[in-house]
C-alpha positions as CSV (number, residue, x, y, z in Angstrom):
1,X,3.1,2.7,-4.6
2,X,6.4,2.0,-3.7
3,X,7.7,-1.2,-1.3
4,X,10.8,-0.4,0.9
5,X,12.5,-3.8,2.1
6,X,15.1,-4.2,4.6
7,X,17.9,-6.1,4.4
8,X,20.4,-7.6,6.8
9,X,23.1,-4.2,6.3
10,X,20.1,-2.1,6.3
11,X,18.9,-3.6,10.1
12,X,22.2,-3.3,11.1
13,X,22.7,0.2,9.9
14,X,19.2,1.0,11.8
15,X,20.7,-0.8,15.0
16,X,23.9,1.4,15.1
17,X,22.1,4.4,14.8
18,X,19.5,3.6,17.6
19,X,19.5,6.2,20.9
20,X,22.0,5.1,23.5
21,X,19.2,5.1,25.4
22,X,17.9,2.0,23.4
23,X,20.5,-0.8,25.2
24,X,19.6,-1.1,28.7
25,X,22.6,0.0,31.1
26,X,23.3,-0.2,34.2
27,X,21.1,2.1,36.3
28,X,24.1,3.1,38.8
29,X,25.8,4.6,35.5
30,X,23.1,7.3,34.7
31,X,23.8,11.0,35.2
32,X,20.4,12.3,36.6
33,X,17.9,9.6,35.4
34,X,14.5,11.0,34.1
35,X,11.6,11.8,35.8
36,X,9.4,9.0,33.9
37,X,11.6,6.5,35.6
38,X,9.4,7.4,38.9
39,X,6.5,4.9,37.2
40,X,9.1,1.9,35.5
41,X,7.8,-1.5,35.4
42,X,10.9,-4.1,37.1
43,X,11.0,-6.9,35.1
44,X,12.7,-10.3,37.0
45,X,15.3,-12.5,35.4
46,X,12.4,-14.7,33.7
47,X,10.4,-11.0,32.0
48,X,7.7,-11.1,34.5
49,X,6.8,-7.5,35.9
50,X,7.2,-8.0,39.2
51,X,7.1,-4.9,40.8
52,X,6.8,-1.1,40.0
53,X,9.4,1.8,40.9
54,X,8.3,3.9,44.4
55,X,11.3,5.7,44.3
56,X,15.4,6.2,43.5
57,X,17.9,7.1,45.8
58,X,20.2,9.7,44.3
59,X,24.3,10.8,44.8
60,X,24.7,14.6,45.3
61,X,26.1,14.3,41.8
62,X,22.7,12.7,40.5
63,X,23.8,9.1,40.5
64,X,21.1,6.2,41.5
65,X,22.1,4.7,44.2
66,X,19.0,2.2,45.2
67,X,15.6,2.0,43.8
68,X,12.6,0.6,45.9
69,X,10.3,-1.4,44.5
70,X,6.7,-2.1,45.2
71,X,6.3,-5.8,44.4
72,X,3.0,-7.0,42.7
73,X,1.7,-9.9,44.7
74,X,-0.4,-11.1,47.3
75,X,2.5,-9.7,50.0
76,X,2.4,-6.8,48.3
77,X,6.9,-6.4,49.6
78,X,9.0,-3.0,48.8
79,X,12.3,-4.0,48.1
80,X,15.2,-2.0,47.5
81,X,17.5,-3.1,45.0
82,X,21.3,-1.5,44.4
83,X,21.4,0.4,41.7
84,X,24.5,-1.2,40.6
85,X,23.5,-4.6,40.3
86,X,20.3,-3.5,38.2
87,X,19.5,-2.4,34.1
88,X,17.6,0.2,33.2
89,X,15.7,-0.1,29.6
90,X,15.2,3.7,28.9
91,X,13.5,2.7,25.3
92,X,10.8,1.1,27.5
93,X,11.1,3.1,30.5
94,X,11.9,-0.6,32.4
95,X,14.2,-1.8,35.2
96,X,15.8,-5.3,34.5
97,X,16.8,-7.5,37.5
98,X,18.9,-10.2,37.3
99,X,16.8,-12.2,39.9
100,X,13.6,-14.5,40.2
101,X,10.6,-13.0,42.1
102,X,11.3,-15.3,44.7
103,X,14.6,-14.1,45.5
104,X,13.5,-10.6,45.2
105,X,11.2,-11.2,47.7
106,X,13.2,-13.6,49.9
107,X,16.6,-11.7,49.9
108,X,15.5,-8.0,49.5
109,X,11.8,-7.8,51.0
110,X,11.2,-4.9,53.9
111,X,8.4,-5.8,55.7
């Protein structure tokens, strides 16, 4: 039996060849988004799912625009968020906020 071991240029070799996918990116920058994006998790700035993905507003060119969330709670909030001012984690199918769940719900609640 044979043991493989990584070292620290092997990791590094395995980073750089990781999808582009694999670093989250700014959702606003994504040609035509897939379709699993529909049922993301939306993680706050602390990695708490907050919410889930209802749906993403699209550019005639396929751009996101916003994405509304439903927010996990006793409130039970849709928020929409700008696509630009959000990450999107395609590796874990994952939209990253760089807010709190309080803000979320305080500066972008709907009802």
């Amino acid at each position: 039996m044979k043991t493989h071991y990584l070292t620290a240029g092997s990791v590094a070799l395995l980073l750089l060849a990781a999808p582009a996918g694999a670093v989250p990116t700014t959702l606003a920058s994504i040609s035509s988004p897939p379709a699993s994006i529909g049922n993301a998790n939306v993680r706050d700035t602390n990695g708490q799912i907050v919410g889930a993905v209802q749906r993403v507003d699209l550019t005639a060119q396929g751009k996101p625009v916003t994405v509304s969330v439903a927010m996990l709670g006793g409130d039970e909030k849709l928020v929409v968020l700008d696509a630009g001012k959000v990450k999107y984690d395609a590796a874990r199918n994952e939209i990253i906020t760089d807010s709190s769940r309080k803000q979320l719900h305080f500066f972008y609640g709907q009802n």
